[in-house]
C-alpha positions as CSV (number, residue, x, y, z in Angstrom):
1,X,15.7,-7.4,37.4
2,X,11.8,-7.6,37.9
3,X,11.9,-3.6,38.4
4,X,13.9,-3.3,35.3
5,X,11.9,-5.6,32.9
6,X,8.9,-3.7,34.1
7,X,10.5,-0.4,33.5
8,X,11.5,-1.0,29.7
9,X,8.5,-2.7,29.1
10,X,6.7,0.2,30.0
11,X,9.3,2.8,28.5
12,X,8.4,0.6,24.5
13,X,4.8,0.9,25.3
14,X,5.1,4.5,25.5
15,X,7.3,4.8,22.7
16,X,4.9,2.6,20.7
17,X,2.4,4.8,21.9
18,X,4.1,8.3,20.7
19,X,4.8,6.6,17.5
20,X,1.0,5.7,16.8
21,X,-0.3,9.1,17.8
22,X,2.3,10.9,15.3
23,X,1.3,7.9,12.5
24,X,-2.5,8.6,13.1
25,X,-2.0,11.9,12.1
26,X,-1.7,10.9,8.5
27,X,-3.1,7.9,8.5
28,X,-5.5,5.8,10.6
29,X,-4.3,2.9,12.6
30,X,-6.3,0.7,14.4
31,X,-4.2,-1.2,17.1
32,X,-0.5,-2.2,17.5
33,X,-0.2,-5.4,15.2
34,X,-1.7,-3.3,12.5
35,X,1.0,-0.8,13.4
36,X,3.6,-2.9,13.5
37,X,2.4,-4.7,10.1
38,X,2.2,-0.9,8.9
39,X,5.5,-0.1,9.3
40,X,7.5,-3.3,7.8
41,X,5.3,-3.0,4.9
42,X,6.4,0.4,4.9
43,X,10.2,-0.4,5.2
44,X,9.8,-3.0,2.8
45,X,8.5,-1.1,-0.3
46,X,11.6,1.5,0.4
47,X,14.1,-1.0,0.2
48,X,12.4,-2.4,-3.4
49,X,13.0,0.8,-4.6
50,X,15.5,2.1,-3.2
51,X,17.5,-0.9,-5.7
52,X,15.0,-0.3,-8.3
53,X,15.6,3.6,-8.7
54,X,19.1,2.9,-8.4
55,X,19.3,1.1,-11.6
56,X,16.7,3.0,-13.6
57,X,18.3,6.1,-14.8
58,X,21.1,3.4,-16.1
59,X,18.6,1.7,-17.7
60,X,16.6,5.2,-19.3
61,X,20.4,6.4,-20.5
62,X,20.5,3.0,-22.5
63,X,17.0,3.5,-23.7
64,X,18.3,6.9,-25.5
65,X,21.7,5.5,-26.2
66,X,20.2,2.9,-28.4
67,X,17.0,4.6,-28.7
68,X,16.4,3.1,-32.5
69,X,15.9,-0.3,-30.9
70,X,13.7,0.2,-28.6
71,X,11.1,-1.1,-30.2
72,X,13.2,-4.7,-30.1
73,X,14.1,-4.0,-26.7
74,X,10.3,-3.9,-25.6
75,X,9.8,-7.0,-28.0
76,X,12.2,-8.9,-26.2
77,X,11.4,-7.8,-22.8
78,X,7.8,-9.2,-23.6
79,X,8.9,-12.4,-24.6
80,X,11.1,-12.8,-21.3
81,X,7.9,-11.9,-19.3
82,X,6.0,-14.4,-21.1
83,X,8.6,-17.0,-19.9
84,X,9.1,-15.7,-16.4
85,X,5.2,-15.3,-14.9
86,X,4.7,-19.3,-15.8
87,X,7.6,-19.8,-13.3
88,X,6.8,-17.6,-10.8
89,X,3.4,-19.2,-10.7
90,X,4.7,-22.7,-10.8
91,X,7.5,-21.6,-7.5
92,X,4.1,-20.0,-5.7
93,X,2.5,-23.7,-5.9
94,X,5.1,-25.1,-4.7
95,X,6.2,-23.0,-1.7
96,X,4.3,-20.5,0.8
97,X,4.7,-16.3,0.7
98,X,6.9,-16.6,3.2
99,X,9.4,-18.6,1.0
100,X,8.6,-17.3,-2.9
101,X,8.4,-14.1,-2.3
102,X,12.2,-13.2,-0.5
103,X,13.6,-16.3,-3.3
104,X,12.1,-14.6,-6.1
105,X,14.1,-11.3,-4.5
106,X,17.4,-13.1,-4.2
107,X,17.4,-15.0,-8.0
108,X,17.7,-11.0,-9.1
109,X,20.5,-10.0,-6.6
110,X,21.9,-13.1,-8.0
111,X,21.6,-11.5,-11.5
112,X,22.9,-8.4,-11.2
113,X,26.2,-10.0,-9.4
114,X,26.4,-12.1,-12.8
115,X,25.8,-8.4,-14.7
116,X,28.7,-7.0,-12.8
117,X,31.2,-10.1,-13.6
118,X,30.3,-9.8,-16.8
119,X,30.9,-5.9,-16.9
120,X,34.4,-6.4,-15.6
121,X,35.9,-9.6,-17.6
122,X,34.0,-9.6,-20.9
123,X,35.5,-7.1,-23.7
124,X,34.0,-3.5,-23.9
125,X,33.1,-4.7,-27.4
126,X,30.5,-6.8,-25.8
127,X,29.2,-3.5,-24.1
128,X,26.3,-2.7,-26.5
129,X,25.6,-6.0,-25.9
130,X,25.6,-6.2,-22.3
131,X,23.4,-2.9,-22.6
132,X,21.0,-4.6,-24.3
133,X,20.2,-7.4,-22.2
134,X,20.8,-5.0,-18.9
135,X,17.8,-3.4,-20.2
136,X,15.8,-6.2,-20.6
137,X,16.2,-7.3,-17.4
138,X,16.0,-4.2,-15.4
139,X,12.4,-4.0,-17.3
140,X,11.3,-7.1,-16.2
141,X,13.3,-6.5,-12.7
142,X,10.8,-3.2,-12.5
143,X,7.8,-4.8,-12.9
144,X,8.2,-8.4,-10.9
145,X,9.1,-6.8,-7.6
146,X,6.6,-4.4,-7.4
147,X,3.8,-6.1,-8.3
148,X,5.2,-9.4,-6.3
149,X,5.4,-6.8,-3.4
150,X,1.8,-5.4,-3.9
151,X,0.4,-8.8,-4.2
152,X,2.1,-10.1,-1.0
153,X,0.7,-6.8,0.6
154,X,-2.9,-6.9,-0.5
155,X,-2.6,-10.7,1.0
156,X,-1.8,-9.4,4.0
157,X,-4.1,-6.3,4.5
158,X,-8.0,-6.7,3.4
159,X,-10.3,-4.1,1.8
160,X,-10.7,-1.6,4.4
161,X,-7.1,-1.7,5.6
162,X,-5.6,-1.1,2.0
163,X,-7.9,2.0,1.6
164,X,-6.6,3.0,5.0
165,X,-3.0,1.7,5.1
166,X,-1.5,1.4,1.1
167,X,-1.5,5.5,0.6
168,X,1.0,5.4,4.1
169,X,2.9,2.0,2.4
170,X,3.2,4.0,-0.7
171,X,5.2,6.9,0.7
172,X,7.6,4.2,1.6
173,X,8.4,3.6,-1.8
174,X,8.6,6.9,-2.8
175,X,11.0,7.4,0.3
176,X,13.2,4.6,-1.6
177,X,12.5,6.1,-5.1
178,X,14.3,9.7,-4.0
179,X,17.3,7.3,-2.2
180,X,17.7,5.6,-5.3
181,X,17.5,8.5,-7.3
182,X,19.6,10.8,-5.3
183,X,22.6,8.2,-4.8
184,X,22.1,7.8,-9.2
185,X,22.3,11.2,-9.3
186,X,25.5,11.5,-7.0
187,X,27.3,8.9,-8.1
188,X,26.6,8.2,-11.8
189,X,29.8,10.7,-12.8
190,X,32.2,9.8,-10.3
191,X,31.9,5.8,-10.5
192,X,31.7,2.9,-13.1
193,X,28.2,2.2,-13.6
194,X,28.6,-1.3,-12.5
195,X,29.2,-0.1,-9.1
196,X,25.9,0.8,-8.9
197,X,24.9,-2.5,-9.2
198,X,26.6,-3.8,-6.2
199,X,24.7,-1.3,-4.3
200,X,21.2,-1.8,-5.3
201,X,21.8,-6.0,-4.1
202,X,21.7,-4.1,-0.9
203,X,18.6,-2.7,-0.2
204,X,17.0,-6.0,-2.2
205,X,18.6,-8.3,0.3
206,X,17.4,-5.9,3.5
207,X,13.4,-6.5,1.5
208,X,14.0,-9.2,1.7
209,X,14.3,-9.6,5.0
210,X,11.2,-7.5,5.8
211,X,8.7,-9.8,3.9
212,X,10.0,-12.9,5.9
213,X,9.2,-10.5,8.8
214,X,5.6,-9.2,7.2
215,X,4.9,-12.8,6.6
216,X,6.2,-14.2,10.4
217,X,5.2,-11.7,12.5
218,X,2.9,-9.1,11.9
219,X,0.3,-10.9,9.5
220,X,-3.2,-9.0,9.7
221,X,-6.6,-9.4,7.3
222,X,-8.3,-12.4,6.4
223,X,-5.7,-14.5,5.6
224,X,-4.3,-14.4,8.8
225,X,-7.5,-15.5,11.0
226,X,-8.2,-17.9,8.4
227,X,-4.4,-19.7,8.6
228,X,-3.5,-19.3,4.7
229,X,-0.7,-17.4,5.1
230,X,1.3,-20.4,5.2
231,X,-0.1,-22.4,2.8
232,X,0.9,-22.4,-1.0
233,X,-0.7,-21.0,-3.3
234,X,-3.7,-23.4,-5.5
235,X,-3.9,-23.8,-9.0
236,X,-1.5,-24.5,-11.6
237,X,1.3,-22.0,-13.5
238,X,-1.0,-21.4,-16.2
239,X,-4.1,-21.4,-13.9
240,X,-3.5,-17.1,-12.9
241,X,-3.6,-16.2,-16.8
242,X,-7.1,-18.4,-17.7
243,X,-8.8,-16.6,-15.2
244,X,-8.2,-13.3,-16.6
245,X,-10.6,-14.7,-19.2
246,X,-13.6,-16.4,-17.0
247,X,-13.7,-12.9,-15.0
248,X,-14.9,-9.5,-16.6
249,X,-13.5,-7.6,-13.5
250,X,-9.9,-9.2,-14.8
251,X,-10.3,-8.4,-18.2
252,X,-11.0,-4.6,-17.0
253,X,-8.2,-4.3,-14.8
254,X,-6.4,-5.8,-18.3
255,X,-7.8,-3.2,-19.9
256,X,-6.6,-0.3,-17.7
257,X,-3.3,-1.8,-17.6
258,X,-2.9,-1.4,-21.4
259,X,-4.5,2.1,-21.5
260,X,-2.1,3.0,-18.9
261,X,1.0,1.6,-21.1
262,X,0.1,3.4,-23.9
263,X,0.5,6.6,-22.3
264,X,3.4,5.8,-20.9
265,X,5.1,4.6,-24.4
266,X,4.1,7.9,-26.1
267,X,5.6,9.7,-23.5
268,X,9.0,7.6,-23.0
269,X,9.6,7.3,-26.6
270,X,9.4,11.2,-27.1
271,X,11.7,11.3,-24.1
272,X,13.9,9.1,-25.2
273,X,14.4,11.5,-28.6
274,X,13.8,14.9,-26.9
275,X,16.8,13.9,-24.3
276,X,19.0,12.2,-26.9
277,X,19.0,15.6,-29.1
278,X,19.6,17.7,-25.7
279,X,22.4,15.8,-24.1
280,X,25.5,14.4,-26.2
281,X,27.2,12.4,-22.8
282,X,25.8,9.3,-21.6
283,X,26.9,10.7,-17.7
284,X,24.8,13.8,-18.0
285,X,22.0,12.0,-19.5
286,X,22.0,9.5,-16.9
287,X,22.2,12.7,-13.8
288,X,19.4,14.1,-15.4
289,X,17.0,11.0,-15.8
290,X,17.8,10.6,-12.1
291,X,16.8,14.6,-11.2
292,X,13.5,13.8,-12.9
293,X,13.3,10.6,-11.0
294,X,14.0,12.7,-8.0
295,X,11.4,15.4,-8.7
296,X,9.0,12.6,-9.0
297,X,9.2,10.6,-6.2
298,X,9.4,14.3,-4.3
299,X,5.7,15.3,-5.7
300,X,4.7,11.6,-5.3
301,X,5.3,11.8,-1.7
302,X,2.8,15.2,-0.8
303,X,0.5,13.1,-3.2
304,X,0.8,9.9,-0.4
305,X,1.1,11.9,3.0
306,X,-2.1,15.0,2.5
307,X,-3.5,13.4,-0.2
308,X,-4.5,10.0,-1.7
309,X,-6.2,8.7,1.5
310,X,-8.3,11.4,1.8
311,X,-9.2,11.8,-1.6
312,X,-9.8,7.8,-1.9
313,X,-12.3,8.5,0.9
314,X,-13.7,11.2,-0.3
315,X,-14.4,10.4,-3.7
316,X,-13.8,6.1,-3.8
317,X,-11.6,4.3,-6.0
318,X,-13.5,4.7,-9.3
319,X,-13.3,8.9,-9.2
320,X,-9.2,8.6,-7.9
321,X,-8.0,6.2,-10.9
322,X,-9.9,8.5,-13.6
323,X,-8.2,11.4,-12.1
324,X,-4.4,11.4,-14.1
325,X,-6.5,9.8,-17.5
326,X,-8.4,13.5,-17.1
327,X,-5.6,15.3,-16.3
328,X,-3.0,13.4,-19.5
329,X,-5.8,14.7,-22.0
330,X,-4.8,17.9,-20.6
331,X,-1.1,17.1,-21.2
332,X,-1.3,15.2,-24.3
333,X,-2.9,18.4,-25.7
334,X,-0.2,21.2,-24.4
335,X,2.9,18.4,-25.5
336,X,0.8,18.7,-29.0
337,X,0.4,22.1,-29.3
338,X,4.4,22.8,-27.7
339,X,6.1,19.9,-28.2
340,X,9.3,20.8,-26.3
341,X,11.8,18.9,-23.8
342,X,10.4,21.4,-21.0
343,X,7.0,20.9,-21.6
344,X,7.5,17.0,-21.7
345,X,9.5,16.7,-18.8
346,X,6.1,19.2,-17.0
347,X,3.8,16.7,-18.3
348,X,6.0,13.7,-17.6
349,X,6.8,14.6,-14.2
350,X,2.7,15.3,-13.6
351,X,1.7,12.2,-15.0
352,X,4.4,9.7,-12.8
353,X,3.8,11.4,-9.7
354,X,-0.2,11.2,-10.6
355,X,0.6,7.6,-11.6
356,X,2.3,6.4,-8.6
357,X,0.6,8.9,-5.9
358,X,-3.0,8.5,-6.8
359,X,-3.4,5.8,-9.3
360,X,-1.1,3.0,-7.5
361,X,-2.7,2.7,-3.9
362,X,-6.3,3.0,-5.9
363,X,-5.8,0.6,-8.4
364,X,-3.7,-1.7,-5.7
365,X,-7.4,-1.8,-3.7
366,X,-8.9,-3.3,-6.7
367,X,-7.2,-6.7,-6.0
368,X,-7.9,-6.6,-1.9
369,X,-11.5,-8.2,-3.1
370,X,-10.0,-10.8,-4.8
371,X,-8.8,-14.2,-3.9
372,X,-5.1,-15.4,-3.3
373,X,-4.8,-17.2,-6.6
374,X,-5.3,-13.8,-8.4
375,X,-3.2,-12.0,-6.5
376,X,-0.5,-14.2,-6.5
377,X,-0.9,-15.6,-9.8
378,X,-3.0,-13.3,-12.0
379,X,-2.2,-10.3,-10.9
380,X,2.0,-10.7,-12.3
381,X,0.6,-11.6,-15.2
382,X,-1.5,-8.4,-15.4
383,X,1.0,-6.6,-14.3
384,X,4.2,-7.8,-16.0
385,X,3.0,-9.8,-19.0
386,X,0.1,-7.5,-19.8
387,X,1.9,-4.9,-19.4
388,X,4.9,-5.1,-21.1
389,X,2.8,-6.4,-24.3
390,X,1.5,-3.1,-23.9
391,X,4.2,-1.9,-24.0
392,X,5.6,-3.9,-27.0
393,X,2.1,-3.0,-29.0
394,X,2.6,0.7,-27.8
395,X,6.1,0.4,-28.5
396,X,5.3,-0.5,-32.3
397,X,2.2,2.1,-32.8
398,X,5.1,5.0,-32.2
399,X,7.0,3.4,-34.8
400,X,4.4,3.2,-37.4
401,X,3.5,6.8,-36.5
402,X,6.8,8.4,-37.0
403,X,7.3,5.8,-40.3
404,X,4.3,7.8,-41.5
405,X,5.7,11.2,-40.5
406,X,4.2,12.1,-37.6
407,X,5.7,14.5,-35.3
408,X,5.9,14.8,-31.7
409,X,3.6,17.1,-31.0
410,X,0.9,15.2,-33.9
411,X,1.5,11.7,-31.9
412,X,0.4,13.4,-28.5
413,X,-2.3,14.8,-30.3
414,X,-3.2,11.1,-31.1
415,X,-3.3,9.9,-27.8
416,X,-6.5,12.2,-26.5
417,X,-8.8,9.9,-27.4
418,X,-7.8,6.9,-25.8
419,X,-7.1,8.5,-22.6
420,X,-11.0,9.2,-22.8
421,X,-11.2,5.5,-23.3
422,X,-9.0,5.2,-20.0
423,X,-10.9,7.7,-18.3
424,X,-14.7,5.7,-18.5
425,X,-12.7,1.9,-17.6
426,X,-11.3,3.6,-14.4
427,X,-15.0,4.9,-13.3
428,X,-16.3,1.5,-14.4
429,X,-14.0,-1.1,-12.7
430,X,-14.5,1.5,-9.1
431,X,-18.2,0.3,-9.4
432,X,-17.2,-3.2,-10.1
433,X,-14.8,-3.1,-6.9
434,X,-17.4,-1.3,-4.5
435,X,-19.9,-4.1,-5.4
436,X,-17.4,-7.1,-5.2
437,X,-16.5,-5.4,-1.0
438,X,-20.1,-5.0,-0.5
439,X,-20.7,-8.9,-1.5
440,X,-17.4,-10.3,0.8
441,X,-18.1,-8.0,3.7
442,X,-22.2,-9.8,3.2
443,X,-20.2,-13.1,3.0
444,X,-17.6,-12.3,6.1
């Protein structure tokens, strides 16, 4: 028995040992807890979007569907987020990471089993209706478990782990975008669209699971030599939202976030109309949002395995977040001078991948300097409220714009100059973030 312990014991340490060597080839791993931490985190952010990607070409097909509400949509979606980050703050006073962060998971598989009740016994009269709210709260879905998953992650590696680690975590999620998106794409003409969402309360339970893990087992940084992990969070529901306000380096990242969301509401409301005039059926607008989705999370993926780390290194965080504002001016200007469903979906395509391959992990480090309370309780409002009343400002600028007669190609037009404005706020808050790491790692 002794012999055999021995024998397996030493058989995992060499497979442990394989699987580092082939890891550090991509990415640079310090030891075998970091590993270990490396790779939950990694399965983690593939199961929350592996659910998510699932649902988000149903949600984009209702967005052209009912595209001359969107505007209301957004509006609502904005109120609900004003109403859900008070909450979510209050639940992380109350109970540690361990505990909020797979309940918070949970109350939305518990949602979409009430969406799918509701999709089999109400009358298809109530569709539009149940469209409607479905949209909503996929938005709001979107936006609370990522950044609840990025904030539990940048409490569990420090500075100079996410620079090294989040690129690696990323291609994870990517990894669960293109499942997502493929089984979408397979599936969404062959089976009632509320199947689907029994299947994405799969891979949400299975995150779940890996948090309780991240949080149990494998916690690395600061938090875990100093024992916080298991404490709750401090402050009060309303305490992550008035520090936006006492802190410049907040009110930037603010600021980014609502650059960003104006970008992405030119560009989604154009899609919405450029896709609605291609496609009559709501199955073959749905197959092709997910075959964009696909294509995405494909380019996202070289981004996140040859080349965020490395550029983050090379050139720091500042340089790596003003890289997509440089290259939409590009975009913004070839939509405006062709403004065509091909050259959308080019530019479109570009900017996500940019988006979620290069500007993600980047602006993900900007937090890593920051205490718990911010990342716990500032950061979803930054990322959910602010964001969505981006959105819902955004959302209303494209209105006005068309109201006035603007065309497609004269709204891109429009949107050169603020990506300039996005382009100086990304090389400003990477200063602000290299100072704030110089001053902890003085303090540490």
């Amino acid at each position: 028995m002794e012999y055999d312990d021995s024998y397996r014991n030493d058989h995992s340490n060499k497979d442990v040992g394989l699987l580092k060597a082939m890891i550090n080839k991509v990415v640079d791993v310090h030891d075998d807890n970091e590993l270990k931490g490396l790779l939950v985190a990694t399965a983690y952010g593939f199961f929350i979007l592996f659910s998510y990607y699932i649902l988000r070409a149903v949600r984009d097909e209702i967005s052209s569907a009912d595209r001359g509400n969107l505007q209301y949509l957004w509006t609502a979606v904005f109120l609900v987020m004003l109403l859900a980050v008070p909450a979510y703050s209050w639940l992380a006073s109350r109970y540690s990471r361990g505990v909020f962060v797979p309940l918070a998971n949970r109350f939305f598989i518990a949602c979409l089993l009430a969406f799918y009740a509701c999709l089999i016994f109400l009358p298809l009269e109530a569709r539009p209706w149940i469209d409607r709210v479905f949209y909503v709260w996929t938005s709001v879905f979107a936006l609370f478990v990522v950044t609840v998953f990025w904030g539990f992650l940048s409490d569990c590696f420090d500075n100079s782990q996410g620079k090294r680690l989040f690129s690696f975590i990323a291609v994870g999620s990517s990894l669960g975008g293109m499942a997502g998106s493929a089984m979408t794409a397979g599936l969404a003409e062959t089976l009632p669209v509320f199947s689907l969402l029994l299947l994405a309360c799969v891979p949400l339970e299975i995150a779940s699971w890996c948090a309780r893990a991240l949080h149990r087992r494998f916690q690395t940084g600061s938090v875990a030599i100093a024992g916080e992990a298991d404490k709750k969070i401090s402050g009060t529901a309303w305490s992550g939202m008035q520090a936006v306000f006492a802190s410049p380096y907040l009110l930037g990242i603010a600021a980014f976030i609502a650059l960003m969301t104006f970008v992405s509401t030119m560009l989604y409301f154009q899609q919405a109309n450029l896709v609605a005039e291609a496609f009559a059926d709501r199955g073959e607008r749905t197959v092709f949002y997910a075959r964009v989705d696909l294509l995405v999370n494909a380019l996202t993926i070289l981004f996140q395995v040859y080349l965020t780390a490395r550029i983050i290194a090379w050139l720091g965080v500042g340089l790596t977040l003003a890289i997509v504002p440089v290259g939409m001016a590009l975009g913004f200007v070839a939509l405006g001078t062709y403004p065509t469903l091909a050259v959308l979906v080019v530019v479109q395509v570009i900017y996500r991948a940019g988006r979620y391959g290069l500007t993600k992990p980047a602006r993900e480090i900007l937090w890593t300097v920051l205490g718990r309370e911010a990342k716990y309780k500032t950061k979803p409002f930054l990322d959910a409220a602010v964001y969505r009343g981006g959105d819902l400002l955004s959302g209303w600028i494209y209105t006005g714009l068309v109201a006035l007669g603007l065309s497609i190609g004269a709204i891109a037009l429009t949107a050169v100059p603020v990506v300039g404005v996005w382009t100086v706020l990304a090389l400003k808050l990477g200063s602000q973030q290299e100072s704030l790491a110089i001053m902890e790692d003085r303090l540490s």
